[in-house]
ROFIVO-197868 format. One record per atom (N, C-alpha, C, O): residue number from 1; residue in three letters; chain; x, y, z. Coordinates in Angstrom, 3 decimals. Each point is the difference from the previous one (the first is absolute). Layout:
! ROFIVO-197868
> resi,resn,chain,X,Y,Z
> NUM,ALA,A,X,Y,Z
...
//
This chain:
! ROFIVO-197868
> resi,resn,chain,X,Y,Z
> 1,UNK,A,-9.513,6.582,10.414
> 1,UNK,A,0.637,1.079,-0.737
> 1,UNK,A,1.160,-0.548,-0.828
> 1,UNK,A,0.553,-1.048,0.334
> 2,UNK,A,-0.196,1.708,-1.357
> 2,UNK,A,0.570,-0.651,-1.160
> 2,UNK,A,1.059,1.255,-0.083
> 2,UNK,A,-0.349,1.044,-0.551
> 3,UNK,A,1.644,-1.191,1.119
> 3,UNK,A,0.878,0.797,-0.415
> 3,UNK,A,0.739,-0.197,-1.501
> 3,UNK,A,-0.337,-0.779,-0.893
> 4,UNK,A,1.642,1.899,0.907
> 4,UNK,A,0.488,-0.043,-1.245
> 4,UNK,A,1.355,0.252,0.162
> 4,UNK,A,0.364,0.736,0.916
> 5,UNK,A,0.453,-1.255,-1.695
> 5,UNK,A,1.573,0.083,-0.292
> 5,UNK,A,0.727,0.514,-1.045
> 5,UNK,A,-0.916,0.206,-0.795
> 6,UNK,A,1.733,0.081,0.340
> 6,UNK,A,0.569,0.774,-0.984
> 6,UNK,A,0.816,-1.502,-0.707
> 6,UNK,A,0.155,-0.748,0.966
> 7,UNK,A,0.159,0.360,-1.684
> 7,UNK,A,0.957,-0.978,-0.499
> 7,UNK,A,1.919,0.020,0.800
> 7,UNK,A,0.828,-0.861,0.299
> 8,UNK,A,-0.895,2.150,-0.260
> 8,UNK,A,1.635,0.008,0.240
> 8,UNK,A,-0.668,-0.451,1.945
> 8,UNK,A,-0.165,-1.195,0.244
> 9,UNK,A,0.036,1.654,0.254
> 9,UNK,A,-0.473,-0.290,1.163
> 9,UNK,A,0.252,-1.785,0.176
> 9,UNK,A,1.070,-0.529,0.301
> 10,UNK,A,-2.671,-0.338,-0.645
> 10,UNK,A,0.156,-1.495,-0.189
> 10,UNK,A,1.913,-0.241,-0.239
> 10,UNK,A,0.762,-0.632,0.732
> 11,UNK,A,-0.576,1.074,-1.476
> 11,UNK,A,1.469,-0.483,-1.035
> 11,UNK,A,1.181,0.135,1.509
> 11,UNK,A,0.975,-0.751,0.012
> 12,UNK,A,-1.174,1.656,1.059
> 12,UNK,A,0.823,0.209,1.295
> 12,UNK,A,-0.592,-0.868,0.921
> 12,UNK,A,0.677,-0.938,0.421
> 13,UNK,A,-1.817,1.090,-0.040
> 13,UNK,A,-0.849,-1.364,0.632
> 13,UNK,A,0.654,-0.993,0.108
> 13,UNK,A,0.492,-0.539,0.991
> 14,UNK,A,-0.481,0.211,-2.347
> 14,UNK,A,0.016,-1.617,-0.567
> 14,UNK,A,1.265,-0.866,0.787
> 14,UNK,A,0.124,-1.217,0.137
> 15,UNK,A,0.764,2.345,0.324
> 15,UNK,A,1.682,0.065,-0.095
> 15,UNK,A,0.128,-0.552,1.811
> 15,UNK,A,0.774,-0.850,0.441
> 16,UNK,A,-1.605,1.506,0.182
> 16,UNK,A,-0.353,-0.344,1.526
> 16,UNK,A,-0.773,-0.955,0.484
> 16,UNK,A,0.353,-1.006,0.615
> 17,UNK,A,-1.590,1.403,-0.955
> 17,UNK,A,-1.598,-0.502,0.220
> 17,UNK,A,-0.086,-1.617,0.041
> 17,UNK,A,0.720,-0.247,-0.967
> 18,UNK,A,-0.910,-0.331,1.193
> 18,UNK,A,-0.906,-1.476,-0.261
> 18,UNK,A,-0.835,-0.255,0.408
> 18,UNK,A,-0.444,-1.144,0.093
> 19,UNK,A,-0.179,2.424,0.394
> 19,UNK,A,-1.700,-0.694,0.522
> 19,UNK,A,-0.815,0.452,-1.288
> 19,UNK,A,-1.167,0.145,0.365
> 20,UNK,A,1.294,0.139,-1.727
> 20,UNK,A,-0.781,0.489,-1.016
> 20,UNK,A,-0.134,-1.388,-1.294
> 20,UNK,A,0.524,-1.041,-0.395
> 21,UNK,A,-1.433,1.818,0.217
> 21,UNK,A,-0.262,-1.454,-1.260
> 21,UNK,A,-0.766,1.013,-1.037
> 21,UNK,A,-1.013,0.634,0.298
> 22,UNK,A,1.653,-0.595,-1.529
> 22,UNK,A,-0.663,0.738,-1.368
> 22,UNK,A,-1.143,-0.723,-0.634
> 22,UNK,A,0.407,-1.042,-0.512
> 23,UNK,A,-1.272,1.163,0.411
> 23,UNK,A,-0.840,-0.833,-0.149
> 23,UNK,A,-0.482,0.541,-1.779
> 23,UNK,A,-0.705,1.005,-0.099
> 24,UNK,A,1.176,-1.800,-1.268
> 24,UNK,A,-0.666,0.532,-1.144
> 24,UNK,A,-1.507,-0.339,-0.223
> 24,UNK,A,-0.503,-1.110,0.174
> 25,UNK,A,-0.039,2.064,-0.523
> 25,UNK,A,-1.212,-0.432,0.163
> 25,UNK,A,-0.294,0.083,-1.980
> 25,UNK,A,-1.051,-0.483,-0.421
> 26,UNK,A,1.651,0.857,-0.181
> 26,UNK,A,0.201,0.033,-1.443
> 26,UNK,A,-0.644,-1.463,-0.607
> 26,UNK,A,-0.047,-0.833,0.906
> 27,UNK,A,-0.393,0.379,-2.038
> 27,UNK,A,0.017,-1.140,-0.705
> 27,UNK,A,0.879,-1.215,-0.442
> 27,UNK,A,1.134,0.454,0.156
> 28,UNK,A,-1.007,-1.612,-0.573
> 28,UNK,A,0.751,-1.295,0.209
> 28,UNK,A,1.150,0.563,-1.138
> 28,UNK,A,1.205,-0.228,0.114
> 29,UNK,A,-1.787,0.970,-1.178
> 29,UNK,A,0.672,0.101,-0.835
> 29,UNK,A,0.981,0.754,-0.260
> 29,UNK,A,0.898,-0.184,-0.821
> 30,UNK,A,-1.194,1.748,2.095
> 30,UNK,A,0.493,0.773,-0.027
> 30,UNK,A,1.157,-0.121,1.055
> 30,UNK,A,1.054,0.636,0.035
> 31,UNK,A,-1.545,-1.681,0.878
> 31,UNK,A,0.863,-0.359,0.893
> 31,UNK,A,1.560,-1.146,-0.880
> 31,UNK,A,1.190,-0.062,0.310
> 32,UNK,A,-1.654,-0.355,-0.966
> 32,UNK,A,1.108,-0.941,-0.736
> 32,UNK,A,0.949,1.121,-1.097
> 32,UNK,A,1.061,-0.255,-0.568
> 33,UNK,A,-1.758,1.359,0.532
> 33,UNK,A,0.607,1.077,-0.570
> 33,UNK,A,1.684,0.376,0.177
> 33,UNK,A,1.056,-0.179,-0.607
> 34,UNK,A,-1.674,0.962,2.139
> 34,UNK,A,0.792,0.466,0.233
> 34,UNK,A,-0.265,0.536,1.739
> 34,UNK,A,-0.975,0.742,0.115
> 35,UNK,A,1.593,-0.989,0.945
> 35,UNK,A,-0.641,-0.065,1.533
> 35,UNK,A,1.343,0.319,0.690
> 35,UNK,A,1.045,-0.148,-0.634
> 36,UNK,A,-1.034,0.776,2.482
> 36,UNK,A,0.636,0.515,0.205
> 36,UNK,A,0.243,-1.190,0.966
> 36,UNK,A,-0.945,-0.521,0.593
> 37,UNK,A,2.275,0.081,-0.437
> 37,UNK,A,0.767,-0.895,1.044
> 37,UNK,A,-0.730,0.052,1.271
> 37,UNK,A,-0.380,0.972,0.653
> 38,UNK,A,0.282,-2.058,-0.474
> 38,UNK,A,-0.695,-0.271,1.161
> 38,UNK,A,-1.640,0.032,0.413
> 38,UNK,A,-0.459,-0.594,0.975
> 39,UNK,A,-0.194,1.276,-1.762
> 39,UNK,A,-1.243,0.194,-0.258
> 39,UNK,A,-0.671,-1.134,-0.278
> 39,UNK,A,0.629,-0.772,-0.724
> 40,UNK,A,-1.935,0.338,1.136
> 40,UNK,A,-0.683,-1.355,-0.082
> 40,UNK,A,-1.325,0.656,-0.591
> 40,UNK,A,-0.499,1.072,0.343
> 41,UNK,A,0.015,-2.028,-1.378
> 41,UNK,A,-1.470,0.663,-0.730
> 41,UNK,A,-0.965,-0.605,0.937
> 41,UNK,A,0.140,-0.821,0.906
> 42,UNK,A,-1.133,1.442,-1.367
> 42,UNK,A,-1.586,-0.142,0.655
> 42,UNK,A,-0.530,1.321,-1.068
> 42,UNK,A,0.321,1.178,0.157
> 43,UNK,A,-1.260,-1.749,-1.327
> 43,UNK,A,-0.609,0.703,-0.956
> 43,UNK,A,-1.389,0.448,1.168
> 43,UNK,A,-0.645,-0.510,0.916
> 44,UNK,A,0.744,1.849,-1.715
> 44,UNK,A,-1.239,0.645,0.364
> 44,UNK,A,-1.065,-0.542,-0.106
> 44,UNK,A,-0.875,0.056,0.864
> 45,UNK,A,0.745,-0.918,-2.383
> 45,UNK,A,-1.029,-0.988,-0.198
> 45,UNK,A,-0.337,-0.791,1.034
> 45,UNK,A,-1.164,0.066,0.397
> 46,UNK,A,2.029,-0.907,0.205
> 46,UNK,A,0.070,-1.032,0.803
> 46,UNK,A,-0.401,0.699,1.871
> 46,UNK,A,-0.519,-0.581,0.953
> 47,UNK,A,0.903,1.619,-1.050
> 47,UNK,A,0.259,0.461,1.596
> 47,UNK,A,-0.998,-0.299,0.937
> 47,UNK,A,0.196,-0.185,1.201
> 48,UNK,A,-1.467,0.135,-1.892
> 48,UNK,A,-1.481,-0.228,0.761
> 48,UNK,A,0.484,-1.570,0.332
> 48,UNK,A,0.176,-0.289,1.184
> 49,UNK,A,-0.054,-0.287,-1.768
> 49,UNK,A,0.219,-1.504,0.188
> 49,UNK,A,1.001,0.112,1.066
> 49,UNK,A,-0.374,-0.421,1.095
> 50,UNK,A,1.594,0.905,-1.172
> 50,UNK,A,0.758,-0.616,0.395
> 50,UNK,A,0.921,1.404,1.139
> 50,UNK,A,1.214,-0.081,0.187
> 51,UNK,A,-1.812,0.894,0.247
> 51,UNK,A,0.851,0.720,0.910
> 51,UNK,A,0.443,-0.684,1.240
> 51,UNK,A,1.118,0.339,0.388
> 52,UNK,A,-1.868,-1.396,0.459
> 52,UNK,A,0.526,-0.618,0.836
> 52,UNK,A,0.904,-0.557,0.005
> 52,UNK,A,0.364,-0.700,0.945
> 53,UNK,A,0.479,0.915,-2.398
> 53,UNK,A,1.249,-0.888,0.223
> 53,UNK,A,1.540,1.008,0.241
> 53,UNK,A,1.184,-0.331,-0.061
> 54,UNK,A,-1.735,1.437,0.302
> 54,UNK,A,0.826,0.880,0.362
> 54,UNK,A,-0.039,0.730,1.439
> 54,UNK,A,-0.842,0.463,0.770
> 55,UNK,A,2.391,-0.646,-0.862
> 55,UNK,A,0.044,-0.111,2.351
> 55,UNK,A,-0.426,1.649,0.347
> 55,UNK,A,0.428,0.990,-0.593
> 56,UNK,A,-1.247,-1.018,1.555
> 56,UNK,A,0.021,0.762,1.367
> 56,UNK,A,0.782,0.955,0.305
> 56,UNK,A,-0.127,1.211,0.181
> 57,UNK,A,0.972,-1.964,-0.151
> 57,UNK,A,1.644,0.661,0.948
> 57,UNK,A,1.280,0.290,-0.422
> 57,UNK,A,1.056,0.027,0.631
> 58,UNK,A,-1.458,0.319,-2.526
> 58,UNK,A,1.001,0.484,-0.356
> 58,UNK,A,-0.848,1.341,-0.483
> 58,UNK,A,-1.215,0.014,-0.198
> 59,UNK,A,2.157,1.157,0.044
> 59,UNK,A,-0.223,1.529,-1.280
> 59,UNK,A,-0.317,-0.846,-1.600
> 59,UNK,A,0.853,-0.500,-0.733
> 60,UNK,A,-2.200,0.543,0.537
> 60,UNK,A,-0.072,0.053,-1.138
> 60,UNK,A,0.225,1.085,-1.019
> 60,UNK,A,-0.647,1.038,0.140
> 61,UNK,A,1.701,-1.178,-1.407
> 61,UNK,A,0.175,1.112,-1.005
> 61,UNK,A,-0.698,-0.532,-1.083
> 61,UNK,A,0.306,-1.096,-0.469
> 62,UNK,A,-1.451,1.952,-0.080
> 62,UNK,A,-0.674,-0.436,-0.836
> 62,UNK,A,0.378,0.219,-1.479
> 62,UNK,A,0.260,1.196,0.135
> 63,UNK,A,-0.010,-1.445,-1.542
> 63,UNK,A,0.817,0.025,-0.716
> 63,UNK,A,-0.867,-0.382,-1.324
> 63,UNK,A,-0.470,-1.117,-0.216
> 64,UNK,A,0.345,2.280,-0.646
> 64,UNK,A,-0.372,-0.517,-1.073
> 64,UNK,A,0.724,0.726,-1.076
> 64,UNK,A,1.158,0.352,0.225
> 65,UNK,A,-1.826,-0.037,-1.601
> 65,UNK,A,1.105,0.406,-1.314
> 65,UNK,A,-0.148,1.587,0.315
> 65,UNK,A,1.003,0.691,-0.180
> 66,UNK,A,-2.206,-0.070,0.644
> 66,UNK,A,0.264,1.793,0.053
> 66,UNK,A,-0.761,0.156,1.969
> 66,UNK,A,-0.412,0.994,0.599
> 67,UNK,A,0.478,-1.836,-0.344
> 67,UNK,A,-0.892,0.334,1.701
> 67,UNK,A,-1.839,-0.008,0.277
> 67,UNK,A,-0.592,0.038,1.079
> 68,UNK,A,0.068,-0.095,-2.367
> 68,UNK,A,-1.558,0.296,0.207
> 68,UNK,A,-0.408,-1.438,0.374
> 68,UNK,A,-0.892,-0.241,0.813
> 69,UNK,A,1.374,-0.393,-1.252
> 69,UNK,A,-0.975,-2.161,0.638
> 69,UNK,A,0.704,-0.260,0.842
> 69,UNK,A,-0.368,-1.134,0.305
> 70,UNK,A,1.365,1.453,0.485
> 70,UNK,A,0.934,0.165,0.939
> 70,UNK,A,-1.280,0.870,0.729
> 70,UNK,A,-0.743,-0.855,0.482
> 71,UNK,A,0.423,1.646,-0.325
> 71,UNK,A,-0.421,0.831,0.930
> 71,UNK,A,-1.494,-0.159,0.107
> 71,UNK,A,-0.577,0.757,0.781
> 72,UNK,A,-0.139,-1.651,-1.470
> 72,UNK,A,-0.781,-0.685,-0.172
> 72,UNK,A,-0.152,-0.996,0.845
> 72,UNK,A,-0.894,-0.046,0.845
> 73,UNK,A,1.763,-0.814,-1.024
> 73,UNK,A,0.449,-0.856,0.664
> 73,UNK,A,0.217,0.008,1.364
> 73,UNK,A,-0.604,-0.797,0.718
> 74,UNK,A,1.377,1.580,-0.280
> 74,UNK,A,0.227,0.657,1.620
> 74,UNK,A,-1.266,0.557,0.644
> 74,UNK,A,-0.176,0.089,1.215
> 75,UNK,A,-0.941,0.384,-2.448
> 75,UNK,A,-0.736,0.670,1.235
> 75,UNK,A,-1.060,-1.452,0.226
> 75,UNK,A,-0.697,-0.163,1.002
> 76,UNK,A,0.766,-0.723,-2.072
> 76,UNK,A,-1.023,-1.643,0.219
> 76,UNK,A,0.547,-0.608,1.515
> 76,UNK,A,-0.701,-0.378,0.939
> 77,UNK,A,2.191,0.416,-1.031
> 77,UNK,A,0.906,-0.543,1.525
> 77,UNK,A,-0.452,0.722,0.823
> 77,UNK,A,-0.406,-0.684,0.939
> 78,UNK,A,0.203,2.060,-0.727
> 78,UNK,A,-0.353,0.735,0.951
> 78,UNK,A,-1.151,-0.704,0.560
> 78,UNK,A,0.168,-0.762,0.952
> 79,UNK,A,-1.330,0.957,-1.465
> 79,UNK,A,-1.188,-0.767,-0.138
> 79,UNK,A,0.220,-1.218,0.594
> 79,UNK,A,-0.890,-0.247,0.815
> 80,UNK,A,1.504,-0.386,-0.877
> 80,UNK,A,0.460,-1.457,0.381
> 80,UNK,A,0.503,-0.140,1.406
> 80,UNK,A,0.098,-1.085,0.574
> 81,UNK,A,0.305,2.586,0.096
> 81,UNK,A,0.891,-0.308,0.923
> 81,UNK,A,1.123,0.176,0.014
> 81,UNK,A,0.520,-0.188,1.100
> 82,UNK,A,0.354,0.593,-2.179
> 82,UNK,A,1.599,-0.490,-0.170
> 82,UNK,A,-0.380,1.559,0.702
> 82,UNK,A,-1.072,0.577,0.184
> 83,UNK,A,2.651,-0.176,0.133
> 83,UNK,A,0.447,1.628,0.805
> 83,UNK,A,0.864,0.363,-0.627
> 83,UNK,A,-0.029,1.210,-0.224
> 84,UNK,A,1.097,-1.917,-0.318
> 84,UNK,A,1.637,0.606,0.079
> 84,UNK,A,-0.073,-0.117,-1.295
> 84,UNK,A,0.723,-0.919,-0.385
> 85,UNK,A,-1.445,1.604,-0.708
> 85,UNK,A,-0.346,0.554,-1.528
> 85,UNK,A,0.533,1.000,-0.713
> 85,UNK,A,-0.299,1.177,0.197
> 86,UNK,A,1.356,-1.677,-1.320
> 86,UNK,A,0.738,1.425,-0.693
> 86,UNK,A,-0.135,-0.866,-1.278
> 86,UNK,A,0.203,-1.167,-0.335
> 87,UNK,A,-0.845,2.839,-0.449
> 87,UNK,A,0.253,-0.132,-1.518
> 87,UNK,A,0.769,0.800,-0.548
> 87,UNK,A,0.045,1.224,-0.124
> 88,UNK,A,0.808,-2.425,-0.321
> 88,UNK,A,1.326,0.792,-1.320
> 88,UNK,A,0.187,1.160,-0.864
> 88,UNK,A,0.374,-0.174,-1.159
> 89,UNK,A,-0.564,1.154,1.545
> 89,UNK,A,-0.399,1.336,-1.028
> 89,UNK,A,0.861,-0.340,-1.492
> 89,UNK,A,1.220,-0.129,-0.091
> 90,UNK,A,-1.885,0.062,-0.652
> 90,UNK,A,0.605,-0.250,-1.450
> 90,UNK,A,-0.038,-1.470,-0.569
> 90,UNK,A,-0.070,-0.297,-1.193
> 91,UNK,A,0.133,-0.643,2.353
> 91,UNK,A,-0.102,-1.493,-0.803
> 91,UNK,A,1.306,-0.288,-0.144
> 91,UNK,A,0.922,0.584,0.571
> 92,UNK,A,-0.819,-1.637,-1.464
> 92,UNK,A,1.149,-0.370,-0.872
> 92,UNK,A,0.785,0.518,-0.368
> 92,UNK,A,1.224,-0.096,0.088
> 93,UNK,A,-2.667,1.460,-1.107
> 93,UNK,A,1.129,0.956,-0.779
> 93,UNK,A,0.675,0.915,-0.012
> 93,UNK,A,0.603,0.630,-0.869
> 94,UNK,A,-0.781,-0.543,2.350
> 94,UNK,A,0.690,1.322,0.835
> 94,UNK,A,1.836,-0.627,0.627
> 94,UNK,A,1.134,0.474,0.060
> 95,UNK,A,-1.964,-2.029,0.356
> 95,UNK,A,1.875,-0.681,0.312
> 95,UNK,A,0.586,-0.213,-0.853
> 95,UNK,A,1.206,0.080,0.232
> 96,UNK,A,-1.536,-0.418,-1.505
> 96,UNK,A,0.673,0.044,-1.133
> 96,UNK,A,0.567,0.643,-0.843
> 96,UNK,A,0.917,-0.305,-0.763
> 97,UNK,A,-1.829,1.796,0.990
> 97,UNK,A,0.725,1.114,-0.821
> 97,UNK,A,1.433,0.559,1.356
> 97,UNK,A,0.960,0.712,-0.295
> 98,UNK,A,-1.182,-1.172,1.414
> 98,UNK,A,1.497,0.480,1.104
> 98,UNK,A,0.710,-1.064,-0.210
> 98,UNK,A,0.661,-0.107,1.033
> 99,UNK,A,-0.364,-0.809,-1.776
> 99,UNK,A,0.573,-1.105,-0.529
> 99,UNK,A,0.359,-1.209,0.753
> 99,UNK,A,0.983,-0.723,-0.158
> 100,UNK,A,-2.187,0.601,1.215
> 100,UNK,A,0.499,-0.689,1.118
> 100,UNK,A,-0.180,-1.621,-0.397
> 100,UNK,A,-0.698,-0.416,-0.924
> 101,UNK,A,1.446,-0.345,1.786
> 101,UNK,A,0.135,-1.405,-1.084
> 101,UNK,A,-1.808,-0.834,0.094
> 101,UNK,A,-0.772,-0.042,0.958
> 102,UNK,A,0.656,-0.380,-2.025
> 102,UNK,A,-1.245,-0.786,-0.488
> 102,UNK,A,0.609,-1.214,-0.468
> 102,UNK,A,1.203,-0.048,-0.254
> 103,UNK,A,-2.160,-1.177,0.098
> 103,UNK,A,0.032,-1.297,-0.283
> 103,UNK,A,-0.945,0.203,-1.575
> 103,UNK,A,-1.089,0.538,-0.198
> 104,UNK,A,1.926,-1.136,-0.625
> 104,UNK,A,-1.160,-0.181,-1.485
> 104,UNK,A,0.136,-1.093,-0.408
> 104,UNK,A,-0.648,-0.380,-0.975
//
């Protein structure tokens, strides 16, 4: 099962938490864009290849530019086994329009 988060939510998380890892699942290009601190890519493209390289035993937050390949994405992990699955309601452009800090 593939839960969901609100942006301001993650943004209080972030402040406590360290068992979470944001995972962008967005493109190379879009990732050199503009990406949210702390967040590590793994393209949607790539994910078939390469989900094993993402741990077990942390809350994955799944993270893309509006939430739909994000949630895409989470339900492939599901499939896989992963449990502890949240997609970002809004993406990017939901933390960005609450002006929360980004890397460009």
């Amino acid at each position: 099962m593939v839960k969901s988060m609100e942006v301001q939510e993650l943004h209080e998380k972030l402040k406590t938490d360290n068992n979470l890892l944001i995972v962008d699942v967005r493109e190379q290009a879009e990732w050199d864009e503009v990406r949210i601190p702390g967040a590590i890519l793994l393209p949607l493209s790539e994910l078939e290849k390469r989900f094993s390289e993402l741990p077990k035993d942390k809350a994955l937050i799944l993270q893309c530019r509006s939430g739909k390949r994000s949630l895409n994405a989470g339900y492939f992990l599901a499939d896989k086994g992963y449990t502890d699955l949240t997609n970002l309601e809004g993406g990017i452009l939901a933390w960005m329009d609450e002006g929360y800090d980004i890397i460009e």
